[in-house]
C-alpha positions in Angstrom: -46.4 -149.8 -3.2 -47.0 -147.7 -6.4 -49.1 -144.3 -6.5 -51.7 -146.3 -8.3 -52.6 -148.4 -5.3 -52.0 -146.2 -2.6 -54.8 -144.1 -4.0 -57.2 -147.1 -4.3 -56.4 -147.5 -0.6 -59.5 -147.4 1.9 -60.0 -145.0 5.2 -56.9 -145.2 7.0 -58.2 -146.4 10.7 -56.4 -144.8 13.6 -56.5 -145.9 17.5 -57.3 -149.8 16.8 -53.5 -150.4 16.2 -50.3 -149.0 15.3 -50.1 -147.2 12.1 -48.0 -149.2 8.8 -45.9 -146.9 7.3 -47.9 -147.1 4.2 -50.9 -145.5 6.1 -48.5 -142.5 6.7 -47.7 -142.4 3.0 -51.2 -142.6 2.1 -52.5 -140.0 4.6 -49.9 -137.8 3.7 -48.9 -138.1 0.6 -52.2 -139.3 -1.4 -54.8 -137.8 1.0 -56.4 -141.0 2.5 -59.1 -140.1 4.6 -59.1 -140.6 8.6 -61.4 -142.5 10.9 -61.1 -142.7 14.7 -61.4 -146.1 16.3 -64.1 -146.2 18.5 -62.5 -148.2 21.1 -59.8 -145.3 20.7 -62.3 -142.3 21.7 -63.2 -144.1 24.5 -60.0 -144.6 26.1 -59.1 -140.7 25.7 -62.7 -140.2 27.5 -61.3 -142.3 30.5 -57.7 -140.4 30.6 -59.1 -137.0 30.4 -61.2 -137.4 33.4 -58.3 -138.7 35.3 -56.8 -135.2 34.6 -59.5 -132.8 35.0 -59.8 -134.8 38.4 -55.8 -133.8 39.0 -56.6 -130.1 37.4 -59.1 -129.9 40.8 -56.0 -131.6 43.0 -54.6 -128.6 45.3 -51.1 -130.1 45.1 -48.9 -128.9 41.9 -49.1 -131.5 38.8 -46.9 -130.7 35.9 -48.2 -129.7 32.6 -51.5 -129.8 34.7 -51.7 -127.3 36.9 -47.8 -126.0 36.3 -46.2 -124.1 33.8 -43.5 -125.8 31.4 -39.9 -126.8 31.4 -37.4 -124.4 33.5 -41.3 -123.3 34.7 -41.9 -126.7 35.8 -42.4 -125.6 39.7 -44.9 -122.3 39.3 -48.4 -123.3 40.3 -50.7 -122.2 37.9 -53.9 -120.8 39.5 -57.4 -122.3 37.7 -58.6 -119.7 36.3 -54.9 -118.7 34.7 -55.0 -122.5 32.6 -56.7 -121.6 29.9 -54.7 -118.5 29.4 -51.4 -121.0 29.9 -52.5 -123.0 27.1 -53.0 -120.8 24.3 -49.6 -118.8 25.4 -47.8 -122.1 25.1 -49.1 -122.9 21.9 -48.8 -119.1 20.1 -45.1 -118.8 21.9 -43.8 -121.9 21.1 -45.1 -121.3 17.2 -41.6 -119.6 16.5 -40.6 -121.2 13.4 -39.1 -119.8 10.5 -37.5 -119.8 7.1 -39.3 -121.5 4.1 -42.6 -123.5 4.5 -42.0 -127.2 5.0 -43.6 -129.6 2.4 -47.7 -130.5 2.6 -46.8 -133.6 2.6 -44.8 -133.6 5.9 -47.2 -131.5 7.6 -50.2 -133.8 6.9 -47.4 -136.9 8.0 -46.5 -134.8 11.4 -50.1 -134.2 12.0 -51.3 -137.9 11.8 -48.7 -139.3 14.0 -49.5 -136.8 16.9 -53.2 -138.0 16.5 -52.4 -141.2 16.6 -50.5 -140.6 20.2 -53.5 -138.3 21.6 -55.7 -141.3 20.2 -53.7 -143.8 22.2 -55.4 -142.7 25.5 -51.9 -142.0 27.4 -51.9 -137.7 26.4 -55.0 -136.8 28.6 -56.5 -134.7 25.9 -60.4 -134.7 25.3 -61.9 -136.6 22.3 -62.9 -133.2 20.7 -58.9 -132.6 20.0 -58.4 -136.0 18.5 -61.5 -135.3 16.3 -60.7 -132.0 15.4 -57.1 -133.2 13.8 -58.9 -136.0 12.0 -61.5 -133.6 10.4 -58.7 -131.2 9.4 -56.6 -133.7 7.8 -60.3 -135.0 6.0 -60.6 -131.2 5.1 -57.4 -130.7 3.7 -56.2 -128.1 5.7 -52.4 -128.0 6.1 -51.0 -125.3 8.7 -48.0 -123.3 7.8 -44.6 -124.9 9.1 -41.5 -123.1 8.7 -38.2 -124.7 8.3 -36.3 -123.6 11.6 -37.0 -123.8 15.1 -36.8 -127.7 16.2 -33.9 -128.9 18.1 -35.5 -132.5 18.0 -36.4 -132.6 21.8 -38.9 -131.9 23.7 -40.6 -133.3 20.7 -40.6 -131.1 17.4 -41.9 -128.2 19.6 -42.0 -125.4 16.9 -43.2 -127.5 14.0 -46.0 -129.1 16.1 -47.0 -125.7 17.7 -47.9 -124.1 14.1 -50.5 -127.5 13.9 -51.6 -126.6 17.1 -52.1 -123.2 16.4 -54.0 -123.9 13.4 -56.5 -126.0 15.5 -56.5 -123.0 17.7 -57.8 -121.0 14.5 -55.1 -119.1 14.4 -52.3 -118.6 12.2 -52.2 -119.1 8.6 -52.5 -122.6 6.5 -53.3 -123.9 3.3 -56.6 -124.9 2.0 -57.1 -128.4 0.2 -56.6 -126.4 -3.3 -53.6 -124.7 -1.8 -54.6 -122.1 -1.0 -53.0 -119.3 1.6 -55.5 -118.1 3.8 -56.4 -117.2 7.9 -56.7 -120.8 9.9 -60.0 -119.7 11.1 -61.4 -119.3 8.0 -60.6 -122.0 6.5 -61.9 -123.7 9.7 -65.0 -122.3 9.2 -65.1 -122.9 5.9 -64.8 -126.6 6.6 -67.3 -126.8 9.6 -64.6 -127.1 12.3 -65.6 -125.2 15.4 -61.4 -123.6 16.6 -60.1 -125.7 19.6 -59.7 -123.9 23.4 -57.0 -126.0 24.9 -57.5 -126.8 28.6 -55.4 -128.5 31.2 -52.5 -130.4 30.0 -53.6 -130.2 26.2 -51.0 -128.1 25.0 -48.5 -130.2 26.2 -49.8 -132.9 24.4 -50.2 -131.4 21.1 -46.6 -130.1 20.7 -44.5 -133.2 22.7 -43.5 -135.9 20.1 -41.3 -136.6 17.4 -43.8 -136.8 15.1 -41.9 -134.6 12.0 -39.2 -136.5 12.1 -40.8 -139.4 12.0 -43.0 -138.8 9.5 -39.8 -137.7 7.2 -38.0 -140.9 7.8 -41.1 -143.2 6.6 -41.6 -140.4 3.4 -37.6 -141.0 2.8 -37.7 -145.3 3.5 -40.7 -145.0 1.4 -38.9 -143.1 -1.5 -35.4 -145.0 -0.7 -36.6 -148.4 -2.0 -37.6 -147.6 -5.1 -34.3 -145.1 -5.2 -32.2 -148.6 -4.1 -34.3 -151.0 -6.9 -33.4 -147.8 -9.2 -29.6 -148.0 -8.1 -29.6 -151.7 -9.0 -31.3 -151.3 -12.6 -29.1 -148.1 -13.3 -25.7 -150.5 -12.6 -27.2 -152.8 -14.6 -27.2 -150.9 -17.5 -23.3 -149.7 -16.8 -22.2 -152.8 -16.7 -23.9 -154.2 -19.4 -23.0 -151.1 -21.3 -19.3 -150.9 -20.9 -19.1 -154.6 -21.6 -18.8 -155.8 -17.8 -19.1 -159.4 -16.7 -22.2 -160.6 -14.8 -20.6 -163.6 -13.6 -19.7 -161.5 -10.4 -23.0 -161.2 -9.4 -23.8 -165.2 -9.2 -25.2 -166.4 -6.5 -23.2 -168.9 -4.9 -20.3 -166.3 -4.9 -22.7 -163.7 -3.0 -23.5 -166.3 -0.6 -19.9 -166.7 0.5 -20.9 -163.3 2.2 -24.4 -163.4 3.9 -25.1 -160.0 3.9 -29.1 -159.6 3.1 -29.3 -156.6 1.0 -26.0 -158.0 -1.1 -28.1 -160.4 -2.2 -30.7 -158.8 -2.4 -28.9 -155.9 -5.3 -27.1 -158.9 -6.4 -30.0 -161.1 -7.6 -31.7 -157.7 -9.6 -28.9 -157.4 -10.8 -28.6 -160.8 -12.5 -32.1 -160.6 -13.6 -31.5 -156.9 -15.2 -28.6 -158.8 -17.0 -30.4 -162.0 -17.7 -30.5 -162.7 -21.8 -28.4 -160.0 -23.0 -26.7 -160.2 -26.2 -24.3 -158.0 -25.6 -23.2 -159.4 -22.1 -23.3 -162.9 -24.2 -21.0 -161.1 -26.6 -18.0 -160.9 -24.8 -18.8 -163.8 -22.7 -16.2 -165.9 -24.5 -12.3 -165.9 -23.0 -11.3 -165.4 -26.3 -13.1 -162.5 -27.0 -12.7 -160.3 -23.6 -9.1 -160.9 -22.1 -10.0 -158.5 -19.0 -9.4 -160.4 -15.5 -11.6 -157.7 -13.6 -13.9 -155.2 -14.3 -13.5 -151.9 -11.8 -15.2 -151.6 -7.9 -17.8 -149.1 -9.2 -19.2 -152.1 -11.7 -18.0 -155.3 -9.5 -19.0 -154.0 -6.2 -22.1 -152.5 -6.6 -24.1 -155.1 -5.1 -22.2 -154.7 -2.4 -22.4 -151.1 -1.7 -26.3 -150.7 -2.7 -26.8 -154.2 -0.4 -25.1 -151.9 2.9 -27.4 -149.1 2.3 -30.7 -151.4 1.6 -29.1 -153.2 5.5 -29.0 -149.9 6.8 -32.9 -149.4 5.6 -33.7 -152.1 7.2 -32.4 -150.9 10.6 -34.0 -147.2 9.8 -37.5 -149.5 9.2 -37.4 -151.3 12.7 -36.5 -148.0 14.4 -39.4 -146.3 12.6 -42.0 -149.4 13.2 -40.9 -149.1 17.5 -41.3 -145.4 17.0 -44.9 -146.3 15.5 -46.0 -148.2 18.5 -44.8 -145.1 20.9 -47.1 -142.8 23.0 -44.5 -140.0 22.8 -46.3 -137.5 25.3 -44.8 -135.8 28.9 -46.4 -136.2 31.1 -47.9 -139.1 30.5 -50.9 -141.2 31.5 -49.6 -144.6 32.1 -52.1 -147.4 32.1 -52.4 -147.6 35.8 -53.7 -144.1 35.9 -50.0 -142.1 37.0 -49.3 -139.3 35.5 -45.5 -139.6 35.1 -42.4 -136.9 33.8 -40.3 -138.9 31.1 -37.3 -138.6 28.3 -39.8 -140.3 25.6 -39.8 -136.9 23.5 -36.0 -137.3 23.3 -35.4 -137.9 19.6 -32.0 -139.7 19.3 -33.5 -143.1 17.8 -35.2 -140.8 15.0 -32.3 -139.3 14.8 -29.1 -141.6 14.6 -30.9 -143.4 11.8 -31.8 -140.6 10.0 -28.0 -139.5 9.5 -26.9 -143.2 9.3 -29.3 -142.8 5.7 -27.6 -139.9 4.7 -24.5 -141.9 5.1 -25.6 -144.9 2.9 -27.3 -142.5 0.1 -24.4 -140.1 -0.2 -22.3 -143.5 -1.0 -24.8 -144.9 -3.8 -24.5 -141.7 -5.3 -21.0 -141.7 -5.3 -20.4 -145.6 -6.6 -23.0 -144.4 -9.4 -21.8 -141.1 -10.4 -18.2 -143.0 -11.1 -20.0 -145.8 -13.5 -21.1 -142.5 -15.0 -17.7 -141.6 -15.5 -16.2 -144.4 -16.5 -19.0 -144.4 -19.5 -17.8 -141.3 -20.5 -13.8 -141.9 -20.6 -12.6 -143.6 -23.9 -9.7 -145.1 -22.1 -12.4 -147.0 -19.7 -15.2 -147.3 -21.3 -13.9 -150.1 -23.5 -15.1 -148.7 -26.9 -17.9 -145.8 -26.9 -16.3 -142.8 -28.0 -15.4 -140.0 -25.8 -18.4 -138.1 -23.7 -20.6 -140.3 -26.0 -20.5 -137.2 -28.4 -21.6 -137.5 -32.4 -18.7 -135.6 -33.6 -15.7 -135.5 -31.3 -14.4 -132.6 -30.6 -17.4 -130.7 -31.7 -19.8 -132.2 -29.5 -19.4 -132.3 -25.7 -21.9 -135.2 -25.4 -23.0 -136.3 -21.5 -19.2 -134.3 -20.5 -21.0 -131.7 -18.0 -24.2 -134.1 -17.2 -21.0 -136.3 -15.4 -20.0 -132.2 -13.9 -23.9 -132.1 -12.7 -23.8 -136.0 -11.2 -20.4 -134.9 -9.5 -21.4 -131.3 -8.0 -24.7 -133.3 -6.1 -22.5 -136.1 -4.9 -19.9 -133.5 -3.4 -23.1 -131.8 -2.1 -24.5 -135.3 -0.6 -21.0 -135.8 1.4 -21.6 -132.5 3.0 -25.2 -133.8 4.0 -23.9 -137.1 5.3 -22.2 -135.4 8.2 -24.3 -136.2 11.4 -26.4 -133.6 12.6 -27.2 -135.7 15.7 -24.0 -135.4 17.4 -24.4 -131.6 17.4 -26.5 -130.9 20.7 -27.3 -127.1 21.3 -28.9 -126.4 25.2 -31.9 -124.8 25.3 -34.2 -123.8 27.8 -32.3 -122.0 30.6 -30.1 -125.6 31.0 -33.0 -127.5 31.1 -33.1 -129.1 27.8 -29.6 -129.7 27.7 -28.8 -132.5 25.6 -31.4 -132.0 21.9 -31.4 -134.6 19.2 -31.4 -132.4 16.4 -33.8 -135.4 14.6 -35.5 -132.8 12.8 -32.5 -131.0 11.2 -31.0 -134.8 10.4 -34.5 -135.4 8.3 -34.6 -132.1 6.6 -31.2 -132.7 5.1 -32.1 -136.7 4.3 -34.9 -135.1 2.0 -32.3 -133.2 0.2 -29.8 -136.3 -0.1 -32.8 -138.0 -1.2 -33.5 -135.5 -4.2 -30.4 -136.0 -5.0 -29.6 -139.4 -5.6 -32.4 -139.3 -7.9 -30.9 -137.0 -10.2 -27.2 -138.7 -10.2 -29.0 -142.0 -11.0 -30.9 -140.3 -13.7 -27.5 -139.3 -15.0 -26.9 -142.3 -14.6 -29.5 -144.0 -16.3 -29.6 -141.7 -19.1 -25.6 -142.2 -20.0 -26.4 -146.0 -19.6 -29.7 -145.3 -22.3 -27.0 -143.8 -24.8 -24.1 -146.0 -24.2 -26.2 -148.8 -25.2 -27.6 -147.0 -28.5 -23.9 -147.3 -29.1 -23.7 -150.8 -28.6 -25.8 -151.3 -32.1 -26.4 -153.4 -34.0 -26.2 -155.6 -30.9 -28.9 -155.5 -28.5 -29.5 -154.7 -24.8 -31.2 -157.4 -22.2 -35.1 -157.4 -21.9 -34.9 -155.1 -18.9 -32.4 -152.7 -19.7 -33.7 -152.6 -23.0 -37.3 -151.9 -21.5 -35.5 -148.9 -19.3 -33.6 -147.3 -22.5 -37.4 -147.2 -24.8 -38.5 -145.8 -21.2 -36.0 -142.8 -21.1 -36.8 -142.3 -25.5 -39.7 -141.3 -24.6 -38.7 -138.3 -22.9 -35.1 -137.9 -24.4 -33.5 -138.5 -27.4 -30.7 -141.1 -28.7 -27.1 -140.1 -29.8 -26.7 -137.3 -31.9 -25.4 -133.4 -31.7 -25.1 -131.7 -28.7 -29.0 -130.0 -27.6 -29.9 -128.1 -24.7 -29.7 -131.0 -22.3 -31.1 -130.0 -18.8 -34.7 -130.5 -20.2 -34.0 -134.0 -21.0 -32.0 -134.3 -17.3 -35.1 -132.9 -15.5 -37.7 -135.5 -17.5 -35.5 -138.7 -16.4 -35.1 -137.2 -12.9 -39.0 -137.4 -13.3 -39.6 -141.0 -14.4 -36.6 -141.7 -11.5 -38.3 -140.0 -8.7 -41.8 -141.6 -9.7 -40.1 -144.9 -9.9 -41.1 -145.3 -13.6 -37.4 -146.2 -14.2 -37.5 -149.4 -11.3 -40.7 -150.7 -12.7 -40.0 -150.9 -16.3 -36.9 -153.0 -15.7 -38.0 -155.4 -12.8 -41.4 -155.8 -14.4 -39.7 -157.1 -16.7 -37.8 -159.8 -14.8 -38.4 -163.1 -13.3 -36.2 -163.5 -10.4 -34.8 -166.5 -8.3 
């Protein structure tokens, strides 16, 4: 779904069913607006008097009328609960380092309303209304980059939300700006929350940021993975490769969906071009094979778009969770769980980092390959003017290489690295938030190695004159003239780097070639 109709997008409804992950992209990415269900406020009426009755109970209910974690057995006297509550919250805001992105924020935010709207948190409606009307307002607490293990829910990132609701602690306004949470709570009519029984709890026990970065980074990977296909496409076409690898009955031999899926783009990124039809002739191209990086790519971008496509299911069960402890189950018990525990979020969000670090790779080599006269079958060296006077795209290949070396690094798991916490009684975390913060990075940058990529393929085929690229490759290379120039002498190049890593990123690139195509 492009930015175009994301933004024509209606109120995003929550409570009436699971969120789509294009309602978490629209809420957090394009500012969608947020309605409560009806049916939704009424089922959080129900639960909450089922634990204010428990708040009056004499016998010790946790996260009611207890404190939390290795606390878990201190009774907590009545008229100490409101006094619990706001400690939780203003302890448990510990993060640190950088400020996370708006854009996750307002994606962590929504999915913890839409588990206090579920009915199964025991909050009261006023704290499901009061995150809807700051995410309406534009209000975006201050997260810092540090302090979730991925258990217990995103503790420390969801605490700073909370606090915000509170009226304390700092955010940003809807133009950006840095100011006091209560004032910009005033400022938007929003009377500050005072948590009661069981309410912190609720607010801060869910894996709601990492979450919310895996369905930003699926969201951003599938145009990344159409971009992969339509960058190949112009390698191979480039460097006089054969398409006939790519047919269809030869894909089929091995059923593998996302094979076929690269496999027919790339067939209709190839489809009519004279200079594949060139050298289509035995006569004229005596190679029996063209190299894995050309004739495999299918194959490697097909296991990462698979791997997607697990990430999505995980993310779609994830979507239907309450993630909340306690909980309110529908039979009214209020019940201790492992729901918060982040390890599905998790595994997938490394297993991404995997398949992204090896699309880079595969494309930084066709890079390569277009830049090496011995391989390239015919551009000159670097694609330089005047060898040996001009570098050409040499240290744009050095760039493409440094990030892929940089992506293996980020493709080590951070799941499997479990630090205790909490006097031994967290002691097994998913580190789910760690493994999304570093898929955000991978994510940048595969963008800029394809955009490398992309703009050596633009070049190459300027080289190819006087005979002419496909429809869709053609379409790409006008695409990336707009923003850099053809062959020539060397000029400052990063500028020209930065504006095709721009038209990547925004998925420009993916849409001007398979707009252009008529697939199978």
């Amino acid at each position: 779904m492009t930015a175009e109709l994301f933004e024509t997008m209606g109120p995003v409804t929550v409570g009436a069913a699971p969120l789509r992950p294009e309602d978490v992209v629209a809420v957090a990415r394009h500012d969608a607006r947020v309605e409560i269900a009806p049916e939704a406020l009424a089922r959080v009426a129900a639960t909450r008097a089922l634990v204010e009755g428990l708040a009056d109970d004499p016998e010790p209910h946790y996260g009611i009328s207890t404190g939390f974690g290795a606390l878990a057995t201190t009774f907590i006297a009545p008229e100490r609960r409101l006094q619990l509550q706001a400690s939780l919250i203003r302890s448990h805001a510990a993060g640190t380092g950088p400020e996370v992105e708006r854009e996750v924020v307002r994606a962590l935010m929504l999915l913890r309303l839409q588990t206090l709207a579920t009915g199964h948190t025991g909050v009261r409606p006023v704290v499901v209304e009061t995150y809807a009307a700051m995410l309406n307002a534009g209000i975006t607490p201050i997260v810092r980059e540090y302090g979730s293990l991925g258990c217990s829910g995103d503790l420390a990132p969801l605490s700073h939300v909370a606090l915000a609701a509170m009226g304390e602690g700092r955010v940003r306004d809807a133009g950006g700006v840095e100011r006091d949470a209560a004032d910009a709570l005033a400022a938007a009519s929003i009377d500050p929350l005072v948590l009661r029984e069981k309410e912190g709890l609720a607010l801060i026990n869910g894996t709601d940021g990492m979450l919310g970065m895996l369905l930003l980074a699926l969201h951003d990977l599938s145009m990344l993975l159409d971009t992969a296909d339509v960058a190949a496409g112009m390698s191979v076409e480039s460097q006089l490769g054969t398409d006939a690898v790519f047919a269809a009955d030869l894909q089929a031999l091995r059923p593998q969906v996302g094979q076929a899926v690269s496999a027919a783009n790339l067939r209709a990124v190839l489809a009519g071009s004279p200079i594949v039809a060139s050298h289509r002739d035995p006569a004229v191209c005596t190679r029996v094979q063209d190299a894995y990086s050309l004739r495999c790519s299918p194959q490697v971008h097909g296991a990462a778009r698979d791997t997607a496509d697990h990430a999505v299911l995980i993310a779609s069960r994830e979507l239907a969770a309450a993630v909340d402890n306690p909980v309110i189950t529908d039979d009214g018990r209020v019940e201790s769980n492992g729901n918060f525990h982040g390890a599905p979020v998790a595994y997938v969000l490394d297993f991404l980092a995997i398949a992204v670090a090896d699309v880079a790779s595969i494309s930084e080599r066709r890079t390569d390959r277009a830049l090496d006269r011995a391989r390239s079958n015919g551009l000159p060296p670097f694609l330089a003017d005047e060898v040996g006077v001009d570098s050409g795209l040499m240290i744009a290949q050095y760039a493409a290489a440094g990030i892929v070396s940089e992506l293996k690094r980020l493709a080590v798991p951070a799941s499997v690295d479990s630090i205790p916490s909490s006097a031994m009684q967290e002691d097994h975390v998913s580190m789910g938030w760690a493994a999304a913060r570093k898929l955000r990075r991978a994510l940048d940058g595969l963008a800029r190695v394809l955009a490398i990529e992309v703009l050596t393929g633009a070049r190459a085929l300027d080289l190819r004159a006087p005979l002419q690229p496909g429809a869709a490759t053609g379409a790409v290379r006008d695409l990336v003239r707009t923003v850099a120039g053809g062959p020539g002498p060397d000029r400052f190049l990063s500028p020209e780097m930065e504006a095709v890593t721009a038209l990547v990123a925004s998925g420009a690139v993916a849409r001007a070639a398979l707009e252009t195509t008529t697939k199978e």
